[in-house]
N, C-alpha and C positions, 0 to 999 in steps of 0.2 A: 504493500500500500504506500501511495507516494507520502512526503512529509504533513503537506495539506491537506489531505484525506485523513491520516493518521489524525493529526494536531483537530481537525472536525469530529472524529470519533470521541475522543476525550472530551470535546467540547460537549456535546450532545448528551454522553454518559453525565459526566461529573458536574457541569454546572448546570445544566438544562434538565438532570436529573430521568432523561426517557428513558423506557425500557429497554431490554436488549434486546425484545422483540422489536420494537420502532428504530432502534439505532439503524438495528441488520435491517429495514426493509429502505430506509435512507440511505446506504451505502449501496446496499442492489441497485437503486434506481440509476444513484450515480455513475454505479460502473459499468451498466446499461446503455447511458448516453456515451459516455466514455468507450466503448467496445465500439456504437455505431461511426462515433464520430473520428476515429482511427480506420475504418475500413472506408469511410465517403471523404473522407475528408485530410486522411495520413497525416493525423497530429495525434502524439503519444499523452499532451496533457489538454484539458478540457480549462484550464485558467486561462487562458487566453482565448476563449473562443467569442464569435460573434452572434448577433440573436438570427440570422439567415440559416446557421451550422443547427443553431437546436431548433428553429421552425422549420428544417427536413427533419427531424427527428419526431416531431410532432405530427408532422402528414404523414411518416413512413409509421407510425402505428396507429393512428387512423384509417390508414390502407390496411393494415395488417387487421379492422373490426378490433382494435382494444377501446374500449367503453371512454367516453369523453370522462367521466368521473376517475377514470382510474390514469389515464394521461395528467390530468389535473392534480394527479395525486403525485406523479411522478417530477412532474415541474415544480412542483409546492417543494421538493426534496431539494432537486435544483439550485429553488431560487432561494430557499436555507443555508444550500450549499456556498452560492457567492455572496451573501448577505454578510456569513464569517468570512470571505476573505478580504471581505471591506472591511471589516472589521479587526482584522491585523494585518492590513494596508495593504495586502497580495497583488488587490486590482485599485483601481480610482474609479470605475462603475461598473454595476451588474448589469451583463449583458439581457436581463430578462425585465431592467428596469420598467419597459414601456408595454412589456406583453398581458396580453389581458385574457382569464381562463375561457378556455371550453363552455358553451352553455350545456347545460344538465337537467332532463327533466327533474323535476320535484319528486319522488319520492313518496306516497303518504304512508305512512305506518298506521295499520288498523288495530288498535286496540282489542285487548277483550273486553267480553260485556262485562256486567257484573253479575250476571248469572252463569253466565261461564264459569267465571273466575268458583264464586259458590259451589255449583257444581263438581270442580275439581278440588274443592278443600276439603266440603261435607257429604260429597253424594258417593263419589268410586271409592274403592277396596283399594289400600296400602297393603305392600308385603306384610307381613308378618315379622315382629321383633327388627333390628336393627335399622336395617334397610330402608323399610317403609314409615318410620319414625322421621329418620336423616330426611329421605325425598320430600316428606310432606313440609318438613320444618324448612329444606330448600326454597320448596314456592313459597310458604307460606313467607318468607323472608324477603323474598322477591320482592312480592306484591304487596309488604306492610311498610318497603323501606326505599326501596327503590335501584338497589345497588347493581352495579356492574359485574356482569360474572366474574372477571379478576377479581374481581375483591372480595366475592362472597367465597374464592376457591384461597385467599390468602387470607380469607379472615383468622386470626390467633385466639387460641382459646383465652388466654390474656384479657383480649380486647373487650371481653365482656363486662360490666357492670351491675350484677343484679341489685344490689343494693340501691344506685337510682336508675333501674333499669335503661343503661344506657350501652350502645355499643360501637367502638372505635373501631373505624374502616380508615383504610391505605387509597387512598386516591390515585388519580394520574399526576405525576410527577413526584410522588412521594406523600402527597398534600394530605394529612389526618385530618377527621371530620368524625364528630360525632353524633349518632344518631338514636335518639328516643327507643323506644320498643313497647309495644303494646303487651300489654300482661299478659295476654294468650300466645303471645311469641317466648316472653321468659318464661310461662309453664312447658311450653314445647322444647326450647331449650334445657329447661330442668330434667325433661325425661329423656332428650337426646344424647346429654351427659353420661346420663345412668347405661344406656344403652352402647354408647362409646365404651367407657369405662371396661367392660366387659367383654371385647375383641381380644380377642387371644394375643395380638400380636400389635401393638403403637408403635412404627415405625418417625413418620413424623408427628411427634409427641406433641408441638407446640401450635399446629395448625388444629381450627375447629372440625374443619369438617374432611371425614378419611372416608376410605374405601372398605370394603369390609376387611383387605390386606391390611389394613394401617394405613395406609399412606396417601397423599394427601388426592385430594380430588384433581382432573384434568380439563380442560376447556368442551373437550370433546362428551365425556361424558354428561357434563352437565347439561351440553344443548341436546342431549339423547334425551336425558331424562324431560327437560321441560317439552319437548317435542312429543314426547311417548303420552305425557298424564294427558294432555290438551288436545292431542288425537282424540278421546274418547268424550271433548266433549264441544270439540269446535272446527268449523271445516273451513277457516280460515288459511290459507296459503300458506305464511309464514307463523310459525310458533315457536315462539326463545325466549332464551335470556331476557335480552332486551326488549322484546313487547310487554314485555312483562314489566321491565322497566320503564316504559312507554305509559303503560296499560297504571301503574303505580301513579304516575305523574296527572294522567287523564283526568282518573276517578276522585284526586283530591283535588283539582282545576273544577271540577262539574260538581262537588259538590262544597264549594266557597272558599278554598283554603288561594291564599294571596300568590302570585307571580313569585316574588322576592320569596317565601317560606319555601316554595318549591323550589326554587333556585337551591337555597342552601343546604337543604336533604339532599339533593341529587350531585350536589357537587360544583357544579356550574360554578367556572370564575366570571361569567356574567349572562347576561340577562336573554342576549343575543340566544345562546345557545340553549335556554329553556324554552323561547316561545316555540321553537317547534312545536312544543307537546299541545301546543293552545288549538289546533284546530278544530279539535275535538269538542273541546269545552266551548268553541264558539258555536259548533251547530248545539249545542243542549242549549243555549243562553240564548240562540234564536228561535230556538222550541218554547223556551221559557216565556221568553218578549212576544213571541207571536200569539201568547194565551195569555199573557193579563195587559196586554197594553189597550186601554180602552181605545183605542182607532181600530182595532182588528174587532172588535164585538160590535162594531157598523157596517 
């Protein structure tokens, strides 16, 4: 890795504090444009290049049907990338100074109902003993808090509070926050303890929630699991982690709880990034308005 790649890895890691999932997909992209722009263009480094050299890199994987969102994602690395070498004076301007993203359809994320949600807490049959303790305390953590499947798969048995029933979550970038817990989540926790406790085998000891090996849960499993309960009671498209976190944010927006309160349960370092979840609570609010505002009873 050349010095300024290197000297960006550290950067990213240790002050910027990203995963080492997000580092390595930052340096992929990099070395990406870097590969293309050696075989079009036979330059070994990519600091010196011009916005002509990465706009063929841009139509050559939109030729190639890569998704304008994921291009967009790939140039956002980019233009991180020469933002630090302006930032220990490598270049005097980033070549991507004046480029403007990809447009991108919208996205909507569908919530669940709330009888869904019901449904899958009170209605279907949990494993028996361990198992189906953990999974049910999974959703039911989901949907009472709102967290990120990372963080619900590093949360530390530590991080509990029962005394003011509270619980410390790891955020993106390191960022602690802590979050409330409804008493039917600490009695679930109290009996999920009991049932941990009693695995033959605690490999990682310090994390809350393990496998029936001991050891600690993985990304994959858990989108299995929330995928598998919500099969049997919704036939919505997409079922995870994060609708679920979605679906958390919705039902407390529709049923009065403030912008800002939501913001700081879900983590948000600003405000931008929670209204997504507002669309939802806007069609109930025009459900709401369209039955008591006396102009519609004429």
């Amino acid at each position: 890795m050349q010095s300024n790649q290197q000297a960006f890895h550290d950067y990213l890691q240790m002050q910027k504090n990203y995963s080492l999932h997000t580092v390595k997909a930052y340096l992929n992209d990099i070395a990406e444009f870097e590969s293309f722009n050696k075989i079009h263009f036979e330059q070994d480094s990519i600091d010196k290049v011009v916005y002509p050299q990465i706009r063929s890199w841009i139509v050559s994987l939109v030729d190639n049907n890569i998704s304008a969102s994921s291009v967009n994602r790939k140039i956002s690395s980019l233009k991180s990338y020469y933002k630090f070498l302006l930032r220990i004076k490598q270049i005097e301007q980033s070549p991507l100074l004046k480029h403007k993203a990809l447009k991108t359809p919208k996205k909507i994320q569908i919530p669940f109902s709330e009888k869904e949600v019901d449904l899958v807490l009170n209605q279907i049959v949990y494993p028996e003993g361990f198992e189906g303790v953990r999974d049910k305390l999974i959703i039911d953590l989901f949907y009472t808090t709102g967290i990120r499947r990372t963080e619900l798969i590093n949360l530390n048995l530590s991080g509990i509070d029962f005394s003011n029933a509270t619980l410390k979550v790891l955020g993106k970038r390191n960022k602690e926050r802590i979050i409330p817990l409804l008493p039917i989540i600490t009695n679930q926790l109290k009996s999920y303890i009991v049932q941990r406790n009693q695995l033959q085998e605690i490999k990682d000891s310090d994390k809350l929630f393990l496998t029936q090996k001991g050891v600690k849960l993985n990304d994959t499993l858990v989108y299995r699991l929330i995928n598998m309960y919500f099969s049997n009671v919704s036939e919505k498209v997409k079922k995870s982690p994060h609708i679920l976190r979605h679906t958390f944010a919705t039902h407390l927006l529709n049923n009065g709880a403030d912008l800002n309160s939501v913001k700081e349960l879900l983590g948000h370092s600003s405000l931008a990034s929670t209204q997504v979840y507002t669309h939802s609570s806007l069609a109930e609010l025009k459900k709401v308005y369209g039955n008591a505002h006396p102009r519609n009873q004429k």
